[in-house]
C-alpha positions, 0 to 999 in steps of 0.5 A: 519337192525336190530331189538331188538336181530334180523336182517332181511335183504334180502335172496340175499344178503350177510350173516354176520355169523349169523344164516340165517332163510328164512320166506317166503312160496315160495323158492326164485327164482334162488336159489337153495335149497343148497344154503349157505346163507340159513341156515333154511327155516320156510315157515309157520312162512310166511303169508298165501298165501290168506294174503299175496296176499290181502296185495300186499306190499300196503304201507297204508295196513300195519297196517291191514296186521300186525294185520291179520298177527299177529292173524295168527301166533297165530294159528296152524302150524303157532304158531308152527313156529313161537315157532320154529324161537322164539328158534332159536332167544333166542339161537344165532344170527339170521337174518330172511330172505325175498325174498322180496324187501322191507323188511320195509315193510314185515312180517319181521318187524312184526315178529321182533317185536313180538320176540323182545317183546316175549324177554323182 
């Protein structure tokens, strides 16, 4: 799926030879951290732990998690990461990647946007 100058697809499935970031906090189950379909991880530019379980992937909790998840990354560590994958975004294709089954509705789309928005 594509976003503005980003995809953002699922960490299991296939690359199409663009940059592959992994944003989640958690390494994906059953793969092994040598694996070729990750090129970078950025864990902090992943929701916290305390958002990410409130939130749930609760379809009518979206807006609220993107607004939470939004004033996060303007913070510390996290700031500092999402800086990191804004570089990497400006700098060559890149697809951002979740271990998540629904991407629609993950930190992704959120994430997408505020690169997208950040390039304009």
């Amino acid at each position: 799926m594509m976003w503005g100058m980003v995809q953002v697809g699922r960490v299991y499935d296939e690359g199409d030879g663009s940059r592959r970031v992994l944003v989640d906090r958690l390494w994906p189950r059953g793969m092994r951290k040598d694996d070729p379909r990750i090129d970078e991880w950025l864990p902090l530019a992943a929701p916290s732990t305390e958002l990410r379980h409130w939130y749930g992937h609760r379809a009518e909790a979206f807006d609220e998690f993107a607004r939470r998840y939004e004033a996060e990354l303007a913070q510390g560590e996290q700031a500092d990461a999402f800086a990191r994958l804004a570089a990497l975004v400006e700098h060559e294709p890149t697809t951002m990647v979740t271990a998540t089954r629904e991407v629609e509705l993950s930190h992704l789309t959120v994430l997408a946007r505020l690169l997208d928005e950040r390039t304009r």
